[in-house]
Rosetta silent file (secondary structure, phi, psi, omega in degrees, C-alpha in Angstrom):
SEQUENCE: XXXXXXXXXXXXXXXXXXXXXXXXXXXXXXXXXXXXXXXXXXXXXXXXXXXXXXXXXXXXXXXXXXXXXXXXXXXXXXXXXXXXXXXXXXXXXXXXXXXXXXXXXXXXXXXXXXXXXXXXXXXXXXXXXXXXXXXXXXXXXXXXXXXXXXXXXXXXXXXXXXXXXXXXXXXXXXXXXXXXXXXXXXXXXXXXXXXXXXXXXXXXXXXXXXXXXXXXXXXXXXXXXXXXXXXXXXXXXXXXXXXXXXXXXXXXXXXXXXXXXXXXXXXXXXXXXXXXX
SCORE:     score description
SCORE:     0.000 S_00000001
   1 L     0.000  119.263  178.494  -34.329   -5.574   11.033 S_00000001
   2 L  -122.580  136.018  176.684  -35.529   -2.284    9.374 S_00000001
   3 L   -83.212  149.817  173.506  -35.811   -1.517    5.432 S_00000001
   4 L   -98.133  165.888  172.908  -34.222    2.248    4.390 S_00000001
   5 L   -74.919  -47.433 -157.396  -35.406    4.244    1.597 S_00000001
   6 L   -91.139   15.911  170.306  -31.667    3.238    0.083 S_00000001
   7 L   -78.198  150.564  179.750  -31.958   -0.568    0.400 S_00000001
   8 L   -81.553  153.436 -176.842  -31.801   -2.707   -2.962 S_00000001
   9 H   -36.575  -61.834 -162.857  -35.026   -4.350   -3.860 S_00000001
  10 H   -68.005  -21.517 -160.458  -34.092   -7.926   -2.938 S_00000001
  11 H   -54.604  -57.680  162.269  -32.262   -6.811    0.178 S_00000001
  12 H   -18.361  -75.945 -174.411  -35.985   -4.867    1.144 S_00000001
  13 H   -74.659    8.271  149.787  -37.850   -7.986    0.402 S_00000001
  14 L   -80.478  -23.176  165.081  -35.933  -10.261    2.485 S_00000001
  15 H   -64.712  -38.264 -169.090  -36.258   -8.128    5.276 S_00000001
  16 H   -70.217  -17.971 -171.288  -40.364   -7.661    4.666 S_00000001
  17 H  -104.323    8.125  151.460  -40.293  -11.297    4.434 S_00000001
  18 H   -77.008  -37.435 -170.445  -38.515  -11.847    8.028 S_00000001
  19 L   -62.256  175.671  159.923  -41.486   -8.769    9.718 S_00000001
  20 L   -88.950  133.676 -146.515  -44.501   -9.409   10.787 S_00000001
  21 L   -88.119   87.395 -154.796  -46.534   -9.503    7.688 S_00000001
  22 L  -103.991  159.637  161.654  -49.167   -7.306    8.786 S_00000001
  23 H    20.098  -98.952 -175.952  -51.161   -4.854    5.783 S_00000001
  24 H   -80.948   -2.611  155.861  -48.747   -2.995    4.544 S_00000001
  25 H   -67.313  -70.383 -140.103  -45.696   -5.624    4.970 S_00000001
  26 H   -66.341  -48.174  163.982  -47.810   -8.134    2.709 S_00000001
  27 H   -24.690  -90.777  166.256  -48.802   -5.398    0.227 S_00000001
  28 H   -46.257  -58.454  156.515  -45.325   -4.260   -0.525 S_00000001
  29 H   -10.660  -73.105  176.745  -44.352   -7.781   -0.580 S_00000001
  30 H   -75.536   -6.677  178.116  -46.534   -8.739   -3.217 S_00000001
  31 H   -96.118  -69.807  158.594  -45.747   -5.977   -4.906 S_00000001
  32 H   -36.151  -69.886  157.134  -41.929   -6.701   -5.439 S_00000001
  33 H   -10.819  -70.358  179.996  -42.531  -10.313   -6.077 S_00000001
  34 H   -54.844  -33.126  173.712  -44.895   -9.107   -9.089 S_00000001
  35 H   -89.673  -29.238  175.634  -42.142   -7.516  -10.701 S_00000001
  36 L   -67.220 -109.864 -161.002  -39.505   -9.838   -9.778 S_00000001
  37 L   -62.963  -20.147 -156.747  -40.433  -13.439   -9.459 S_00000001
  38 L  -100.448    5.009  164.954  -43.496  -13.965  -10.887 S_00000001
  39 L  -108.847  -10.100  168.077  -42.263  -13.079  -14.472 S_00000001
  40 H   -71.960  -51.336  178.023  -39.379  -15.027  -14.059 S_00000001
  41 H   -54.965  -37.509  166.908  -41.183  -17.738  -13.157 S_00000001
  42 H   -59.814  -87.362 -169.238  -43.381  -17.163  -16.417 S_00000001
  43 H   -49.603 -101.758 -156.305  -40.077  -17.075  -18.893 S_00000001
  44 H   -39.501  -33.250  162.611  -39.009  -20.389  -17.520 S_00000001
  45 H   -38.026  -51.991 -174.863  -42.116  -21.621  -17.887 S_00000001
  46 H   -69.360  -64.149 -159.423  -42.037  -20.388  -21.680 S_00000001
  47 L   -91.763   15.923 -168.213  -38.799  -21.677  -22.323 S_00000001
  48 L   -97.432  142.039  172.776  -38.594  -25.231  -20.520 S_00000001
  49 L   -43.225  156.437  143.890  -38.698  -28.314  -22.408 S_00000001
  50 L   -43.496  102.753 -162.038  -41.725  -30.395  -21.702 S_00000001
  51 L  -118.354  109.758 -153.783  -42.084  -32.189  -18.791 S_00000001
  52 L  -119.260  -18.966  179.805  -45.958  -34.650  -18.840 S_00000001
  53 L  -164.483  165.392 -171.237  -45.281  -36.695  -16.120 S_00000001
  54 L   -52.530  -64.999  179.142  -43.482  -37.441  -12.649 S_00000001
  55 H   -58.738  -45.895  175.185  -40.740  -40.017  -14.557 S_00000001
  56 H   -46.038  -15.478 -166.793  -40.198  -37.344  -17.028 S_00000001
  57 H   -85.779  -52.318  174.940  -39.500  -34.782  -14.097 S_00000001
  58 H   -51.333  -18.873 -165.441  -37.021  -37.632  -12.609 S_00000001
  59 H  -112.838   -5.774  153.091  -35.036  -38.235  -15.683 S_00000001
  60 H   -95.018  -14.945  169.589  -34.575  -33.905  -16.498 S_00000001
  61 H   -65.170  -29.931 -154.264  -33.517  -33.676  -13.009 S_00000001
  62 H   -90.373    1.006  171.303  -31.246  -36.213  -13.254 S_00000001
  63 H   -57.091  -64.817 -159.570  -29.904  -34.343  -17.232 S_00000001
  64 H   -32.960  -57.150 -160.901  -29.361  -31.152  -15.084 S_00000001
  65 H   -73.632  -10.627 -175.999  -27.307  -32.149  -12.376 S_00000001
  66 H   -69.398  -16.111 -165.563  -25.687  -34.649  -14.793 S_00000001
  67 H  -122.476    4.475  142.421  -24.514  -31.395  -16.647 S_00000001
  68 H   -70.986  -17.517 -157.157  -23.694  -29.569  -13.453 S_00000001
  69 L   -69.864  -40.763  175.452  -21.619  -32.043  -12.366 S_00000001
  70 L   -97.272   10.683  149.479  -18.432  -30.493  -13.640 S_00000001
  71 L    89.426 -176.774 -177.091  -18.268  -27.617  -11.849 S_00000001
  72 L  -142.656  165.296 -163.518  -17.620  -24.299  -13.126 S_00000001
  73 H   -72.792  -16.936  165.638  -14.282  -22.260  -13.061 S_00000001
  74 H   -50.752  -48.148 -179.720  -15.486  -20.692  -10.003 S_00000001
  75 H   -66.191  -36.133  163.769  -16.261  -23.536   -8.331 S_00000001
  76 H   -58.906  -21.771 -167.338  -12.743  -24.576   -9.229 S_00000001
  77 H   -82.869  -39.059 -155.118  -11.031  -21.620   -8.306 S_00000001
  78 H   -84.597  -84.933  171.894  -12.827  -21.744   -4.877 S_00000001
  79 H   -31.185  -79.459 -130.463  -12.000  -25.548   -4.248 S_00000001
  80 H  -134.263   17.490  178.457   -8.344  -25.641   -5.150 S_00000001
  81 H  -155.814   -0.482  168.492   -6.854  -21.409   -5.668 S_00000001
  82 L   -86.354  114.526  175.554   -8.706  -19.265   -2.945 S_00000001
  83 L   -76.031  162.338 -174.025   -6.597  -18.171   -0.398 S_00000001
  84 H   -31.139  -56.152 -155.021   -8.014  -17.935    3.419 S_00000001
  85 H   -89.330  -26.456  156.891   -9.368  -14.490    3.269 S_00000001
  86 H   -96.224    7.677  167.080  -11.097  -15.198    0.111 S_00000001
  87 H   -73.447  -63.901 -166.131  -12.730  -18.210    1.339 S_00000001
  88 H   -63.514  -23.930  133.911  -13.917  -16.577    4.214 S_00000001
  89 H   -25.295  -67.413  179.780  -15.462  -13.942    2.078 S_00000001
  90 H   -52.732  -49.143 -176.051  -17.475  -16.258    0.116 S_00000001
  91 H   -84.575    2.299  152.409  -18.718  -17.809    3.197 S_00000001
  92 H   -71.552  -72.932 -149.811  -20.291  -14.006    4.676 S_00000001
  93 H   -34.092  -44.739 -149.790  -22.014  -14.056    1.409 S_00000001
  94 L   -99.626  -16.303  179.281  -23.752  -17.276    2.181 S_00000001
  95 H   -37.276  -38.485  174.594  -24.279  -16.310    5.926 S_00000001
  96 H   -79.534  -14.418  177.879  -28.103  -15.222    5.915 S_00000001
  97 H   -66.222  -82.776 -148.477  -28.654  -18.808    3.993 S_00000001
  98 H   -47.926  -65.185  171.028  -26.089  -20.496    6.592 S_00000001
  99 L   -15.601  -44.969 -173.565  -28.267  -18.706    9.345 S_00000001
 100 L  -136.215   -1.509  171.035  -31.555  -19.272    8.744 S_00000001
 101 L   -35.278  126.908 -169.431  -31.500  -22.357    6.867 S_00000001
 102 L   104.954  -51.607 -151.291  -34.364  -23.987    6.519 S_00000001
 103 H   -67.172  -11.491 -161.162  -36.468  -21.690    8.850 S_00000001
 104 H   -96.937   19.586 -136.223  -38.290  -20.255    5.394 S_00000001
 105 H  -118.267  -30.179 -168.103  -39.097  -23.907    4.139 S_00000001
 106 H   -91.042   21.719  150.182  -42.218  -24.511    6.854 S_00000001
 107 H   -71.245    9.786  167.508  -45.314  -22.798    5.279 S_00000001
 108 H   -87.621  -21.357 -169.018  -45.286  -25.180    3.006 S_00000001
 109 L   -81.727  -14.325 -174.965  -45.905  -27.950    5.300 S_00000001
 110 L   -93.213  -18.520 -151.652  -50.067  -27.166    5.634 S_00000001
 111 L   -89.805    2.579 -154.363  -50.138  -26.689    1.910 S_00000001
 112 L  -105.772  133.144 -172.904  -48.545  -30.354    1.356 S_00000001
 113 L   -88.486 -175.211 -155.960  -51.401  -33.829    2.056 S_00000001
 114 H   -69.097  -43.945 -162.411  -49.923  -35.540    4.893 S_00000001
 115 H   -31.504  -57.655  164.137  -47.532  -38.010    3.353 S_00000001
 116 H   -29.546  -40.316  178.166  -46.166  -35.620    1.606 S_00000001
 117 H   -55.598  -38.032 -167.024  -45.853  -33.782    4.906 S_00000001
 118 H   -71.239  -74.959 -153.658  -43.730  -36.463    6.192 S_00000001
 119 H   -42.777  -37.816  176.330  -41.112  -36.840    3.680 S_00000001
 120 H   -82.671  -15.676 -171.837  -40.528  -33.111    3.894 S_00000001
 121 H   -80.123  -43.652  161.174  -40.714  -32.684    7.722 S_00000001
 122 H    -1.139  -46.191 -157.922  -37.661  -35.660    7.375 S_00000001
 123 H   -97.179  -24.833 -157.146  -35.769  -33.293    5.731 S_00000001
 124 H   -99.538  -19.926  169.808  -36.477  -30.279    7.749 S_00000001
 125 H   -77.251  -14.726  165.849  -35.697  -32.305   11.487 S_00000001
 126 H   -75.864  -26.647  152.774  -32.245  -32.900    9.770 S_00000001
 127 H   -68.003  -19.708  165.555  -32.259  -29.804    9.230 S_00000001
 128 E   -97.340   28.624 -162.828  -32.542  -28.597   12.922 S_00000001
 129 H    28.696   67.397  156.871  -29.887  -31.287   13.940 S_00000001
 130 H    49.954   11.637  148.427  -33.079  -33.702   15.238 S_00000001
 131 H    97.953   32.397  152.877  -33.617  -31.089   17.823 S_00000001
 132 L  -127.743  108.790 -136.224  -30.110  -31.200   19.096 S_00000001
 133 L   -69.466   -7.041  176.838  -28.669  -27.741   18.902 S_00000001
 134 L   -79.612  -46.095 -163.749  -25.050  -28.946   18.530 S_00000001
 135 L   -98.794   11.165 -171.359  -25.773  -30.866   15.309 S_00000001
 136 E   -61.749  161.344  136.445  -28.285  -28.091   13.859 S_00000001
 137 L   -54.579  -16.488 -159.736  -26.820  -26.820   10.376 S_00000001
 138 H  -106.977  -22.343  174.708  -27.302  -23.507   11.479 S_00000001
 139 H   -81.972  -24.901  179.919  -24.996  -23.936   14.648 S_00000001
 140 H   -93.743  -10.226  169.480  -22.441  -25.500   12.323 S_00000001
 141 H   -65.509  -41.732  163.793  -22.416  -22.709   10.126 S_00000001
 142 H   -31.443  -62.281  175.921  -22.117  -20.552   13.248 S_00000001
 143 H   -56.327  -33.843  174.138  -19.325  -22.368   14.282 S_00000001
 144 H   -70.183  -49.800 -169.212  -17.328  -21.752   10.724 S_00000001
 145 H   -84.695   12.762  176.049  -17.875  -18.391   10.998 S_00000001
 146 H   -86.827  -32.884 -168.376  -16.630  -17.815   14.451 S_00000001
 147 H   -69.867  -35.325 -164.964  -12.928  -19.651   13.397 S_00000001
 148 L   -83.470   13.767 -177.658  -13.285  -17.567   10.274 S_00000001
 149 L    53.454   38.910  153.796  -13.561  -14.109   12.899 S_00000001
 150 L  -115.829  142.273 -178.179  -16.793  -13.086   11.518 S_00000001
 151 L    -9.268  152.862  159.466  -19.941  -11.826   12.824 S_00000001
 152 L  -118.770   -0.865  174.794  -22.711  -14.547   14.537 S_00000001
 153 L  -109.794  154.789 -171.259  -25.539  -12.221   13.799 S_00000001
 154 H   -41.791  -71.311 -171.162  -28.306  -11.704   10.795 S_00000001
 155 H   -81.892   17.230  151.521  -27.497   -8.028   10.852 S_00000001
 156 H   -36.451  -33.667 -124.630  -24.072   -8.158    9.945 S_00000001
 157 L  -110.163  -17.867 -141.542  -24.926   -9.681    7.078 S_00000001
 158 L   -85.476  -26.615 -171.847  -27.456   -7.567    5.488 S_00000001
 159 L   -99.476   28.433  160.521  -25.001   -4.633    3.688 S_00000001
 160 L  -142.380  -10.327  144.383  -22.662   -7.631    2.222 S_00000001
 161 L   -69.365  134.571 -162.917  -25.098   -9.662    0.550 S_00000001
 162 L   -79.233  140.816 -175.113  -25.110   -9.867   -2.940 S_00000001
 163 H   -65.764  -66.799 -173.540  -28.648   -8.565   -4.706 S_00000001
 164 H   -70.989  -22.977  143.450  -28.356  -12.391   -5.962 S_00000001
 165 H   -73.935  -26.643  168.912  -28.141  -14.362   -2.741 S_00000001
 166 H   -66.100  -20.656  169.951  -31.145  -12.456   -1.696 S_00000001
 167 H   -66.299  -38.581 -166.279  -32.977  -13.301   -4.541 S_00000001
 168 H   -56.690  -54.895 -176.536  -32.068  -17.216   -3.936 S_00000001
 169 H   -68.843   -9.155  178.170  -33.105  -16.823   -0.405 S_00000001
 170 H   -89.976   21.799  176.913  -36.633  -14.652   -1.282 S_00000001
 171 H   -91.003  -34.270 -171.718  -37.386  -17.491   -3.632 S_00000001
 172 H   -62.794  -40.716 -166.958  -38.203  -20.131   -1.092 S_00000001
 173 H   -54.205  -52.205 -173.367  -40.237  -17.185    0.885 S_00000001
 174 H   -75.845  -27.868 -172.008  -42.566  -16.776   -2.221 S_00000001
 175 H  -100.365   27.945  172.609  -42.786  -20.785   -3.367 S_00000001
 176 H  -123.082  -65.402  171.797  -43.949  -21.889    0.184 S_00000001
 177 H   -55.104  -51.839 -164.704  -46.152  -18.966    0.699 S_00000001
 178 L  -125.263   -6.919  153.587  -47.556  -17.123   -2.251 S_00000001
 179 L   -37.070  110.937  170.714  -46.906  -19.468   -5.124 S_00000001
 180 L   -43.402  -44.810  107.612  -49.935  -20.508   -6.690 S_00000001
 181 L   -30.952  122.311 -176.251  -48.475  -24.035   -6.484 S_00000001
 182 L   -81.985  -34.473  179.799  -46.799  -25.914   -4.175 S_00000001
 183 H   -20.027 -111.691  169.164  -45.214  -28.097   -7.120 S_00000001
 184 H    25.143  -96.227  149.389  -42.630  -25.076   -7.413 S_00000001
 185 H    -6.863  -74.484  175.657  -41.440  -25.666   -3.803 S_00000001
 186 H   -91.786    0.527  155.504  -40.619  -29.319   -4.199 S_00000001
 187 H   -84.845  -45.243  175.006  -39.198  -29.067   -7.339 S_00000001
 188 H   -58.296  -30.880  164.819  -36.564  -26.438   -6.110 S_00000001
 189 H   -56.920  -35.990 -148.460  -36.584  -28.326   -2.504 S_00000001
 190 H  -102.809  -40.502  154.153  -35.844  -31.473   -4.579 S_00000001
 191 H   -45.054  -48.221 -166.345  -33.166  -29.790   -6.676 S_00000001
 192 H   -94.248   15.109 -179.985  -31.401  -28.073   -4.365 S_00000001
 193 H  -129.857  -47.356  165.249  -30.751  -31.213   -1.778 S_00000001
 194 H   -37.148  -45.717  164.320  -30.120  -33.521   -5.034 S_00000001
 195 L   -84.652   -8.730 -154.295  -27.293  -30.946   -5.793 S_00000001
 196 H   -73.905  -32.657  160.659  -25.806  -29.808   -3.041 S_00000001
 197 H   -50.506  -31.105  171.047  -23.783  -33.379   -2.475 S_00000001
 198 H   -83.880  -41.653 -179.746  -21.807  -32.101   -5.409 S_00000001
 199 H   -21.644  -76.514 -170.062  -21.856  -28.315   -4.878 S_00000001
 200 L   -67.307   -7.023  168.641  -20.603  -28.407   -1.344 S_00000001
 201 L   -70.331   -7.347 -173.230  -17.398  -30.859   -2.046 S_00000001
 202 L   -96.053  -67.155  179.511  -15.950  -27.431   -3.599 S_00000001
 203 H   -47.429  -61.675  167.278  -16.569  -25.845   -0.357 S_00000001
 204 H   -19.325  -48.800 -165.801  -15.642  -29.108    1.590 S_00000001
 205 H   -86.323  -14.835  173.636  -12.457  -29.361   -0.554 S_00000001
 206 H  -117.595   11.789  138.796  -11.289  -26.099    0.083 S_00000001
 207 H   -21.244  -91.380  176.077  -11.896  -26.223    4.031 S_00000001
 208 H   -59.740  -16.505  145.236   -9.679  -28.867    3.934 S_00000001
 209 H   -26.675  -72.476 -154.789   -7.200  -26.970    1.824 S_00000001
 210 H   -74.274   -9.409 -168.073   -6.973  -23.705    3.924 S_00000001
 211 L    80.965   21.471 -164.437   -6.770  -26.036    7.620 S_00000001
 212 L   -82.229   98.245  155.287  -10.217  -25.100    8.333 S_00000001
 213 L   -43.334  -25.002 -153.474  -11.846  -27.136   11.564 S_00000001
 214 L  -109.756   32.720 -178.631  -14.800  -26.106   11.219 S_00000001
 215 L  -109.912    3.404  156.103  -16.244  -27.456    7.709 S_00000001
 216 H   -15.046  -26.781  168.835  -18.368  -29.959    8.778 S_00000001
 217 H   -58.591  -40.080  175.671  -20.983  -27.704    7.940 S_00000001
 218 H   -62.835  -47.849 -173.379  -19.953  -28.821    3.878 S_00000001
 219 H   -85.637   -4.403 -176.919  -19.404  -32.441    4.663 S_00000001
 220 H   -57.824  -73.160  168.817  -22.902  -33.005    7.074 S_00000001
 221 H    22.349  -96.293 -161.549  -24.191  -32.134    3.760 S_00000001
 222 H   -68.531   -2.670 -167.153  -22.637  -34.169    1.792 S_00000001
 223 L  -101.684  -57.298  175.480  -23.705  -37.000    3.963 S_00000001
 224 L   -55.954  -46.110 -163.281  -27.437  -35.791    4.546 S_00000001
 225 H   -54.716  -29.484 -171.964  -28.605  -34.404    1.385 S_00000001
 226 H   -66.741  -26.198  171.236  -27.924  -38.381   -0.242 S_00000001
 227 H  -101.491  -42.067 -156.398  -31.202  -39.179    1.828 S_00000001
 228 H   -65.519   -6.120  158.370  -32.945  -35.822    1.802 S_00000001
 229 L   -95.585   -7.769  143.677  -33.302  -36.353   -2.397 S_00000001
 230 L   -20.461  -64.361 -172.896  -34.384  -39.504   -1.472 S_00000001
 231 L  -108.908    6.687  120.613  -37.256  -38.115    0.425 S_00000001
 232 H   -54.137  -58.472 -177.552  -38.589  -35.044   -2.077 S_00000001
 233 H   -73.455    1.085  156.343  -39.099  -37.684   -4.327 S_00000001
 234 H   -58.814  -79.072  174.773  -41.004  -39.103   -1.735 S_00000001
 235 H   -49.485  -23.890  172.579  -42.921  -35.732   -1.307 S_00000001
 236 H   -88.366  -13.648 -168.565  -43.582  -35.541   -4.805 S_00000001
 237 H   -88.923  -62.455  173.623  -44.892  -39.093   -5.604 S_00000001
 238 H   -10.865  -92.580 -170.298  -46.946  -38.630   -2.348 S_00000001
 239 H   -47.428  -21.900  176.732  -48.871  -35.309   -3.639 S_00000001
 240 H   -60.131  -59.875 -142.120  -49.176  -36.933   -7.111 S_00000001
 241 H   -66.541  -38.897  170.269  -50.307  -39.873   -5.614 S_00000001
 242 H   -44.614  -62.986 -141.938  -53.067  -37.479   -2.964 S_00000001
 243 H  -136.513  -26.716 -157.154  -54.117  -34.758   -5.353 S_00000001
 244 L    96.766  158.556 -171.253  -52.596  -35.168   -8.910 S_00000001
 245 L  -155.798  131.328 -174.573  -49.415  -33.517   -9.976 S_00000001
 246 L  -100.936   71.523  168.391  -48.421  -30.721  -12.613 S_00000001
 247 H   -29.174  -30.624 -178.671  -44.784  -32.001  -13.516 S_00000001
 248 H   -79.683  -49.665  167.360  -43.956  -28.838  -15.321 S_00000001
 249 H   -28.181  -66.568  166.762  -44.416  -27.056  -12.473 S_00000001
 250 H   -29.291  -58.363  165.397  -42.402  -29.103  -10.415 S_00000001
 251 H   -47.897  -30.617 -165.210  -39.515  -28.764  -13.337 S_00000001
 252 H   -96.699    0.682  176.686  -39.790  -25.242  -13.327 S_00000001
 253 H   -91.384  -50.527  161.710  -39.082  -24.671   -9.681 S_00000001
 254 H   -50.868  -40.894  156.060  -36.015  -26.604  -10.450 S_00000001
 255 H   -73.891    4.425  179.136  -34.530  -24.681  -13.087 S_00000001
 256 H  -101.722   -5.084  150.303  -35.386  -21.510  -10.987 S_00000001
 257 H  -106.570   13.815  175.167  -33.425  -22.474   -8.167 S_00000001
 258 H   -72.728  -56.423 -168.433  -30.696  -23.750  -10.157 S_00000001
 259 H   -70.137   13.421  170.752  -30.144  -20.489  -11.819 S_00000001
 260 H   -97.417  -53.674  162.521  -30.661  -18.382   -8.852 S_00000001
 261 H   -44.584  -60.121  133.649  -28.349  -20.388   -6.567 S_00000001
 262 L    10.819  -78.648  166.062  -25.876  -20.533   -9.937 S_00000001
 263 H   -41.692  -57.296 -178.091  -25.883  -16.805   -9.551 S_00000001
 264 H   -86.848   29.154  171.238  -25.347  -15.790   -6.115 S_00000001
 265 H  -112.240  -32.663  165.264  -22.304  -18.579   -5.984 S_00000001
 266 H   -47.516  -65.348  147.931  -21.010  -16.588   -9.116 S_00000001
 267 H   -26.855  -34.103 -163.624  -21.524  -13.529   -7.487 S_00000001
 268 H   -95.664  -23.685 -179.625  -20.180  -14.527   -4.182 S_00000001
 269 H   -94.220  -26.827  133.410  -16.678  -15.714   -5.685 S_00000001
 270 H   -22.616  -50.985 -158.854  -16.614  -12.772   -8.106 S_00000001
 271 H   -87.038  -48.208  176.465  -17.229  -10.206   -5.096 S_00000001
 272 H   -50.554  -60.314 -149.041  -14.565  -12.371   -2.838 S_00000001
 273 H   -58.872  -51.107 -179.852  -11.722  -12.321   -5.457 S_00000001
 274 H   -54.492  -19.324 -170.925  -12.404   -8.046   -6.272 S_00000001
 275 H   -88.291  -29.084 -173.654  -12.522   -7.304   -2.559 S_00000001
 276 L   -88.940  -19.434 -151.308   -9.083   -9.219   -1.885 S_00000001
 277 L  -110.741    0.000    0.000   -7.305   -8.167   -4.876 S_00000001
């Protein structure tokens, strides 16, 4: 993987944040990031309701997803009006996620006291199918996109990604590594496996539309993720209970990967429909 002078910002930093982060990797890094994330991260900050304690964090997670819950016309269109070829679109978009899932999630694991450690390493051996390479998420995504006749490799992927799935995925890169907080991290860890049992029933649902064998990747999901929010609030009571815990934080890594994730699924069914029609 090499960055060009004509790569888009986000594309650029998801590549610097796959190198080896040597000098002048980390530099430029940190350098994007400062214009990018770390003012984002500010404006949500600014504009989020008040969140004072751990049950206050549980009861705005559980507004949001209560007011996600009912999809969006994309998500509809995608579920129950996307023909084959624009299904299979949507899912290249998600391919460097589908790919690499997960792998950006374990610098986070020194910064975490151990309990805490646990709950999340839980989540992350389910995420490597328990170390059996059949049942890995990243093998079952594989597996969709070989039925769907698309690529099995990263750099396929990189000139058909959306500026806004690159952002989703360079978010995790910055709130396990260079986030002043891990709070960040497990609120967006803790969001995004709390949502995804709804999310992914749109994918799920239109798998089984289109005749698709291969969607297993959507329903594993829908099966795991029901413990894996389970066990982020695990990891969060933990560090509270270890260290103390800055609840706003926590909140605000949750609305920043809802609306980043929000985005590139907008983006990805947008970019599917114009390319087919």
């Amino acid at each position: 993987m090499r960055t060009t002078a004509s790569d888009s910002g986000m594309k650029r930093l998801f590549i610097l944040n796959r190198s080896l982060p040597d000098v002048p990797v980390l530099t430029e890094i940190l350098e994007l990031e400062r214009q990018w994330i770390v003012p984002k991260v500010a404006g949500l900050a600014e504009r989020a309701a008040p969140v004072t304690s751990r049950a206050q964090w549980v009861e705005a997670l559980d507004g949001l997803l209560a007011e996600e819950r009912s999809g969006t016309p994309a998500g509809e269109y995608v579920a129950e009006k996307a023909d084959r070829e624009e299904f299979r679109l949507v899912v290249r978009e998600f391919a460097l996620d589908g790919l690499t899932e997960a792998q950006n999630f374990f610098p986070a694991i020194p910064r975490l006291p151990i309990r805490s450690q646990m709950a999340v390493m839980r989540v992350l051996i389910d995420e490597f199918g328990c170390g059996n390479l059949r049942q890995a998420h990243s093998q079952l995504y594989l597996n969709l996109l070989a039925e769907l006749d698309l690529p099995q490799d990263l750099d396929s992927y990189f000139d058909t990604t959306s500026e806004e799935n690159f952002a989703f995925l360079n978010s995790f890169y910055w709130m396990t590594q260079r986030a002043p907080d891990i709070e960040y991290f497990l609120g967006a860890l803790a969001y995004l496996e709390a949502s995804i049992p709804d999310a992914f029933t749109v994918q799920a649902r239109a798998c089984e539309r289109l005749g698709l064998a291969n969607g297993r990747y959507y329903t594993e999901h829908l099966h795991i993720d029901t413990f894996h929010r389970q066990e982020m609030q695990v990891a969060i009571r933990e560090l509270e209970a270890a260290r103390g815990l800055d609840p706003a934080k926590v909140w605000v890594g949750a609305l920043l990967l809802s609306e980043l994730i929000g985005a590139a699924f907008e983006a990805a069914v947008r970019r599917a429909r114009e390319e087919v029609r």
